[in-house]
C-alpha positions, 0 to 999 in steps of 0.5 A: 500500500502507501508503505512502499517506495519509489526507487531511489536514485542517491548522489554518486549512484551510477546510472543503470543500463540494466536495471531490471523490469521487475516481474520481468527480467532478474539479476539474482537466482539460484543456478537452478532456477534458470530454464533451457530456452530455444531460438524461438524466444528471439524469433523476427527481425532485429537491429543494431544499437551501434549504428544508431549511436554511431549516426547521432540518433541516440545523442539525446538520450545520452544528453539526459542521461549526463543531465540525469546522473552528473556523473559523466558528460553526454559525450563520455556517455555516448562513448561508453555506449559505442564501445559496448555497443560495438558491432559490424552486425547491423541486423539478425533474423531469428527463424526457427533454428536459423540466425542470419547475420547481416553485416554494415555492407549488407552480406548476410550469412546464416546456418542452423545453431543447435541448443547447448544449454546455459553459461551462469555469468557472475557479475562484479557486483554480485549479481549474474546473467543466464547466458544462453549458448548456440553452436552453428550445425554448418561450420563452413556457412560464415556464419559465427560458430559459438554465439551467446545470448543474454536478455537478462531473463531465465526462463521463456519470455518475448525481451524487449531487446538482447544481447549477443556475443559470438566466436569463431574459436571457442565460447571461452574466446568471446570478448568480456560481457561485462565492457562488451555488450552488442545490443539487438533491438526489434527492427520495427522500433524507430530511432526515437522509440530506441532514444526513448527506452536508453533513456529510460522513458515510460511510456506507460507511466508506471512508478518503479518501486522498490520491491526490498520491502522484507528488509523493514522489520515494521512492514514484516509485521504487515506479512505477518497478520496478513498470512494468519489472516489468510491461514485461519479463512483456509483453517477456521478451525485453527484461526485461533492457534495462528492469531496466537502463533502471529501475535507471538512472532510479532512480539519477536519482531517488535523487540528486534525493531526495538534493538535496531533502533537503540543501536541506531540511537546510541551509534555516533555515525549514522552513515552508511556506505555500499560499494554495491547494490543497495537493497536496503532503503526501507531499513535505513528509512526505519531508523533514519538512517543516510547512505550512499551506494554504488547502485539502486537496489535493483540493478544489474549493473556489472562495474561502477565508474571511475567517478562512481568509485572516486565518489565512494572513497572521498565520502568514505574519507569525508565521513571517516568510515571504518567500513565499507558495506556489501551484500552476500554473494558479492566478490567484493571487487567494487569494495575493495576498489573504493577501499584502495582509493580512501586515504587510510585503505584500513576499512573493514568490508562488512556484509548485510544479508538482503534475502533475496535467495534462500537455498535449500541447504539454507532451510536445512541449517535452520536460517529464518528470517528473525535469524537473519535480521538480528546477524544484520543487527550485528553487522550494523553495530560495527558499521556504525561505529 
């Protein structure tokens, strides 16, 4: 309801390309999870980003973007973009198990690509990809024989553009996704409808809004009664042991939210920062909490900017921090980044647990929610010395 929030775009964020559409596409997942997935997902005609960043046609889109962040110039963009963008395939045709490939000159070459299944892609940050691999059946077509996709989803579903990368040698031999990424939009999208979607228009108009809401103790509560309350319409019979079973949990959460927020009030920094995600907004927004972060909660960027990480450790210095924060699963690259680039390079590198997975060897070590909250508990003690 009324409780949620917007996402937050904080001073010194960088900017995502990748942000997530939520319900859509996913930057964190058990391995799993991931779902085989066949040619026909990305079936129709598509064309190249590169030429129309080339030609000028996306140049407003990176003008708002520098106008958006002030993180870099338009023109720094536009040459971020070009480089990840980079690409002599002007246009793919997808049809049944075919790829064609036309080039700037308009040769086209093409060959049936059998299914080899999925690459997981680690991020830097911690996040990952599901990368889907190809391999050319007509080695002798012309055509790539190793070929990549990735269109930030894990199971069947129509994108709204992807990402391919192809070898000739081995899928080993594919440049780095993470500063190499052609992009693929429908052929049918004109250039401004191309400009409009880089620069992260709606054109539905929705709020995006941060989806991290297990992290407040006062909205797990909420969950709380609302599960009871749907557990007794089930079970009238038991409606009275779940009332008892809810009334006691939350009596658990409250005197947690109680610790939280004395730990808060006797803490002589109230300032965190993440060389991450940031998937903590309504926690901090629970006990008036500041932060900066590398990224907004939901993106799956893979490597913050020099001005990003330059940011990061003048406000580490600012602040005199004796920590710097990250989220489980991260490889704490970015940390260790902005670490190196304080003027004491002593902080500690602390992990908060956001939930956004639980495994089953997680369950069978008897990890719960209460369990997780009071260890980040902990974790916030030492940040906020």
């Amino acid at each position: 309801g009324d409780k949620a929030k917007e996402e937050e775009m904080k001073e010194g964020m960088q900017e995502s390309e990748h942000e997530h559409s939520h319900g859509k596409e996913v930057s964190t997942f058990e391995d799993s999870e991931v779902k085989d997935r066949s040619l026909s997902d990305w079936k129709g005609d598509w064309q190249s980003a590169y030429p129309l960043a080339k030609s000028g046609a996306l140049d407003e889109a990176f003008k708002e973007k520098a106008e958006k962040t002030g993180k870099m110039t338009a023109e720094e963009y536009k040459a971020y973009y070009l480089k990840g963008y980079e690409s002599d395939i002007a246009k793919i045709n997808i049809d049944g198990d075919t790829i064609s490939f036309t080039d700037e000159s308009g040769k086209t070459v093409k060959s049936a690509y059998k299914y080899l299944g999925t690459y997981i892609q680690n991020w830097s940050t911690g996040t990952k990809a599901a990368m889907y691999r190809f391999e050319a059946e007509d080695k002798n077509s012309g055509a790539p024989i190793y070929v990549e996709i990735n269109d930030h989803m894990i199971e069947p579903a129509e994108p709204e553009h992807f990402h391919i990368r192809f070898s000739n040698e081995s899928f080993d031999a594919i440049k780095d996704p993470e500063s190499y990424w052609p992009t693929f939009y429908p052929a049918a999208m004109t250039a401004e409808e191309v400009n409009d979607e880089l620069a992260g228009h709606d054109h539905h108009e929705e709020t995006e809004y941060d989806e991290h809401v297990w992290l407040s103790l006062k909205n797990a509560e909420l969950y709380v009664n609302k599960i009871a309350e749907d557990l007794s319409a089930l079970d009238a019979a038991n409606a009275e042991n779940y009332k008892k079973n809810a009334e006691a949990y939350n009596k658990q959460l409250s005197e947690l939210d109680t610790q939280y927020a004395d730990v808060v009030k006797n803490a002589a920094n109230k300032y965190l920062l993440f060389g991450d995600r940031f998937p903590f907004r309504y926690l901090v927004d629970d006990y008036g909490l500041d932060y900066s972060a590398a990224f907004v909660g939901c993106s799956a960027d893979t490597e913050a900017s020099f001005e990003t990480v330059r940011f990061l450790a003048e406000k580490v210095d600012e602040k005199k921090l004796g920590s710097i924060l990250v989220i489980e699963n991260s490889d704490q690259k970015i940390a260790n980044t902005i670490q190196q680039n304080t003027q004491e390079k002593n902080q500690k590198i602390l992990v908060l647990d956001s939930m956004q997975s639980v495994t089953e060897k997680n369950i069978a070590d008897g990890e719960t929610y209460l369990g997780v909250m009071q260890k980040n508990l902990e974790v916030l003690k030492q940040a906020l010395q």
